[in-house]
C-alpha positions in Angstrom: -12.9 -16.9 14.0 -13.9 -13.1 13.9 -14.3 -11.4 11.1 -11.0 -9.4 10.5 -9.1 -13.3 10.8 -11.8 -13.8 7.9 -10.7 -11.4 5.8 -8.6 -12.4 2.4 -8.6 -9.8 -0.3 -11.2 -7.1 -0.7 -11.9 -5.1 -3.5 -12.9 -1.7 -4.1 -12.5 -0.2 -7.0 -8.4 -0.1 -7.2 -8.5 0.0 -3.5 -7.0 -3.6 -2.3 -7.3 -4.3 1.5 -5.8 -7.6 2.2 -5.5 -9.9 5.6 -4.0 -13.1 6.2 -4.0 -15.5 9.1 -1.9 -17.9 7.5 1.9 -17.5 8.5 3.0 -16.7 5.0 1.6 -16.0 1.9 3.7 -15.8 -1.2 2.5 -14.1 -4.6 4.5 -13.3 -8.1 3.6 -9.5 -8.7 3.3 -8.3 -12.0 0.5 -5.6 -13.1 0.6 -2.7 -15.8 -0.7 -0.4 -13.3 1.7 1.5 -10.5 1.0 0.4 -6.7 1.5 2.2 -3.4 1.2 -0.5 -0.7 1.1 0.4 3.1 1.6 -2.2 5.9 -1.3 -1.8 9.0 0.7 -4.7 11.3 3.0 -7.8 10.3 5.6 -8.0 7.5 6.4 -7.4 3.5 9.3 -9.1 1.8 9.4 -8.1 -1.5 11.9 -9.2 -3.3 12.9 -7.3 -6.8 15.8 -9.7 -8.9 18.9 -8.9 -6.5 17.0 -6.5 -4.0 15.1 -7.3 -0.7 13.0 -5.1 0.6 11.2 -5.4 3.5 8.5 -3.3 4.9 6.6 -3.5 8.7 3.8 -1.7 9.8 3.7 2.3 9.4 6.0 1.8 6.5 5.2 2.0 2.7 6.6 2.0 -0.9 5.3 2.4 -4.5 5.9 -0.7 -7.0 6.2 0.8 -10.5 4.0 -1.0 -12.9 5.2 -3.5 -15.5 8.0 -5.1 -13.1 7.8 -9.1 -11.9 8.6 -9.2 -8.2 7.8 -11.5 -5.5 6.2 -10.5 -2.5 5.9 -12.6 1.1 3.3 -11.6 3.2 3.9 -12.5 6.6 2.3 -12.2 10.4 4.7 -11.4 13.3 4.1 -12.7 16.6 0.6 -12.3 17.3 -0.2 -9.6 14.6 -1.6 -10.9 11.2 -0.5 -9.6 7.9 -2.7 -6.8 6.9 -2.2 -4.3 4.4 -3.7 -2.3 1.7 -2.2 -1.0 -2.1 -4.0 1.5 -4.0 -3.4 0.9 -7.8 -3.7 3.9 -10.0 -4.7 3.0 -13.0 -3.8 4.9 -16.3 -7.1 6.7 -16.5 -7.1 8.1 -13.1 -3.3 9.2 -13.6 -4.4 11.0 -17.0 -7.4 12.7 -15.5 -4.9 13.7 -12.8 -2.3 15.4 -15.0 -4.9 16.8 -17.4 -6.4 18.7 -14.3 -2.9 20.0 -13.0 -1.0 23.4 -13.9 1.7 22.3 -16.4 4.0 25.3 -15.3 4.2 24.1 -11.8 5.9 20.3 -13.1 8.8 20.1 -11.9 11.5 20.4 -15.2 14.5 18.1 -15.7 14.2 15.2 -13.1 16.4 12.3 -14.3 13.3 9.0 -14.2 14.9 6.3 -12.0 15.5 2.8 -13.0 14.2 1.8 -9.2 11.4 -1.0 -9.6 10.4 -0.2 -5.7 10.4 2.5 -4.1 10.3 2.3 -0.4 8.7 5.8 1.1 9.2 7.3 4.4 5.5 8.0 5.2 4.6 11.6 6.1 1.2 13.3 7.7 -0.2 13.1 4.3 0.1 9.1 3.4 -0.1 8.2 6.9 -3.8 9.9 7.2 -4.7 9.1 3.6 -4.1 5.2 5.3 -5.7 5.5 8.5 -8.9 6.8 7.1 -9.2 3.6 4.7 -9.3 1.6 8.3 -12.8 1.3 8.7 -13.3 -0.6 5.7 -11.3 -3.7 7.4 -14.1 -3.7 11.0 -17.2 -3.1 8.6 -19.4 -4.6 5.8 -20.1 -1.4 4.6 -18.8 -0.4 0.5 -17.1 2.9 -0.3 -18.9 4.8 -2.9 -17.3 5.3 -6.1 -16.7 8.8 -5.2 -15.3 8.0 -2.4 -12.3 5.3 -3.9 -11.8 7.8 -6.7 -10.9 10.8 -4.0 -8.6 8.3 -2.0 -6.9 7.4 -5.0 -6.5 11.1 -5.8 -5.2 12.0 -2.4 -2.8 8.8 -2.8 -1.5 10.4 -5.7 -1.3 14.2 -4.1 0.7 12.3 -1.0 3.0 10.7 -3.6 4.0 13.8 -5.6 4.6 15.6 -2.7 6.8 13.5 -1.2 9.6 13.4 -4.0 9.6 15.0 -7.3 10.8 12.3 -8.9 7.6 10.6 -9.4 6.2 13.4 -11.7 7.8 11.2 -14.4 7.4 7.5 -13.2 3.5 8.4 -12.7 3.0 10.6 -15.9 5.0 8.1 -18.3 2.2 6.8 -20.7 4.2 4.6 -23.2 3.1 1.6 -24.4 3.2 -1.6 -21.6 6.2 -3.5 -21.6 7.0 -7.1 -22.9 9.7 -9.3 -21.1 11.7 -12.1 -22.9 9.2 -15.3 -22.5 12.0 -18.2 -21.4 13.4 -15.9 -19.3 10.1 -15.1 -17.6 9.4 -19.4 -17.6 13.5 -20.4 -16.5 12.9 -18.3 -13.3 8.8 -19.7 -12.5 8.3 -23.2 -13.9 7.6 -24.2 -10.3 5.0 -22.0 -9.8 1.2 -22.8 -10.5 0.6 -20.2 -12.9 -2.2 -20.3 -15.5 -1.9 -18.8 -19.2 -4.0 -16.4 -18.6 -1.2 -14.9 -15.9 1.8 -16.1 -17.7 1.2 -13.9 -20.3 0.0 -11.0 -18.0 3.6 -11.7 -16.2 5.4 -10.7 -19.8 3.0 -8.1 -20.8 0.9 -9.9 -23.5 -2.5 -10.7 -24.3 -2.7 -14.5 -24.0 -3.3 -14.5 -28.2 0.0 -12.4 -28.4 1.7 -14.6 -25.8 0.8 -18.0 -27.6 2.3 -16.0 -31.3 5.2 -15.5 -29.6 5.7 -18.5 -27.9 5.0 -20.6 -31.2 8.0 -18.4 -32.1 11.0 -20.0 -30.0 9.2 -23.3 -29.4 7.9 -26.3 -30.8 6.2 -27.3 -27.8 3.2 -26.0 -26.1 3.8 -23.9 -23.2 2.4 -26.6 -21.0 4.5 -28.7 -22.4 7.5 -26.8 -22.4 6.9 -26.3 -18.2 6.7 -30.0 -17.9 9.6 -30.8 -19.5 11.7 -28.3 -17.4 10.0 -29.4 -14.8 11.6 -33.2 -15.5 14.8 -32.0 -16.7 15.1 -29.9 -13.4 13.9 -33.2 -11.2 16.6 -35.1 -13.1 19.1 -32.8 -12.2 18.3 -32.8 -8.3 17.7 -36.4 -7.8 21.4 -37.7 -10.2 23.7 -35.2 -9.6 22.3 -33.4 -5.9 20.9 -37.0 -4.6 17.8 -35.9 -3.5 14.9 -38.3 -2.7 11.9 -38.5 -4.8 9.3 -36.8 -2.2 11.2 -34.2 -1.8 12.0 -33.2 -5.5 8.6 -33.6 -7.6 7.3 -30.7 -5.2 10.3 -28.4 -5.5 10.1 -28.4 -9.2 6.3 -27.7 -9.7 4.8 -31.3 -9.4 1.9 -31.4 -7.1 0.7 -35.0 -7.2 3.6 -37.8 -6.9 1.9 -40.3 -9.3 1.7 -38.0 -11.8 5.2 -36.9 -11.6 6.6 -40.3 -11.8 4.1 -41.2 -14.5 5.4 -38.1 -16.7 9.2 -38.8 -15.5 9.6 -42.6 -16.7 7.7 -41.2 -20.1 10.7 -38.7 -20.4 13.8 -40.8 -19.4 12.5 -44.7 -19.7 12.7 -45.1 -16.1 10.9 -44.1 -12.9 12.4 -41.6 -10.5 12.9 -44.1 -8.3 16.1 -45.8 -10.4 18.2 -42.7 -10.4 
């Protein structure tokens, strides 16, 4: 194995190159930063409530910050997924707008309600991209300087591509929260820590536990399990699904332990109904 088929996820400094060999990797995205993500080769289904988009290589698009999506990551043919995001993080985007001319923003653009925002790349984001290349063949570390200047340039490229950014990347509110239960009826099934549950609803985990005492009596890992069971009930009574099919679908990694917690819940093993 060489050392680009290797490569995972590197990180440098809110510079994210990432390579996969496996035929499809599936993440929940959710961070309180913005992300411009550009595809070197294979495939990008993201996948935003009732939207798919998809992106291939050359193409690009900017994921606002504070949305949940879910992103497939995916080789074609012979070609690997590989791609790399730059996430500009509040403090870069203030130092950026403290720095600029306030009577050259553009006045009056109406902020869009668009979570992703696929982008047409021009000269600029194209080169911006290709010169980041190197750090996939080579053990060599950009400097600081050097990530802080691409993530500049990444936001130059952005701004002058379509006004309406100026607002989407200058908006400074306070993060977003999302309403817990409907955060946990959509991912039960997914392996998903605390820690990143609350992240994924824009809490600190102490806020996230406050709130979540709030509209239940059960833990949270409590409360996945039993939707979890109630969800395996449904699929193997009234779908007639078989047993190793279900405790996987719904979240259930080990069979034992799913038919240990499902004859606690309902009196009688999966098996019986």
């Amino acid at each position: 194995m060489n050392q680009m088929e290797a490569l995972k996820t590197i990180s440098y400094s809110g510079i994210f190159l990432s390579c996969f060999s496996e035929e499809s990797t599936k993440c929940i995205h959710s961070t309180p930063e913005h992300v411009l993500v550009y595809l070197y080769s294979g495939e990008q289904i993201i996948e935003d409530r009732n939207k798919t988009i998809k992106l291939k290589a050359g193409e690009c698009a900017l994921v606002r910050r504070d949305h949940r999506l879910k992103m497939y990551k995916n080789g074609t043919g012979n070609d690997l997924y590989k791609g790399i995001s730059l996430t500009f993080k509040r403090n870069i985007l203030r130092e950026f707008y403290s720095d600029l001319n306030k009577a050259e923003i553009p006045k009056n653009i109406n902020i869009s309600d668009t979570n992703v925002f696929k982008i047409q790349p021009d000269t600029a984001i194209t080169s911006l991209f290709q010169s980041l290349t190197p750090y996939f063949d080579s053990h060599v570390k950009p400097t600081e300087t050097i990530t802080h200047l691409k993530l500049l340039e990444g936001i130059y490229a952005l701004l002058n591509t379509d006004e309406q950014f100026y607002p989407i990347l200058f908006d400074f509110a306070e993060p977003w929260k999302v309403d817990i239960l409907e955060f946990l009826n959509d991912n039960y099934m997914d392996e998903l820590s605390m820690e990143e549950i609350a992240s994924f609803t824009g809490r600190s985990l102490a806020t996230f536990k406050r709130d979540f005492k709030k509209i239940s009596a059960l833990t949270p890992q409590k409360w996945i399990i039993k939707k979890r069971l109630e969800m395996a009930y449904v699929k193997l009574k009234e779908e007639g699904k078989k047993v190793h099919d279900v405790y996987f679908e719904v979240g259930f990694k080990n069979p034992s332990h799913f038919s240990t917690a499902f004859k606690k819940q309902y009196g009688v093993p999966p098996t019986e109904i």
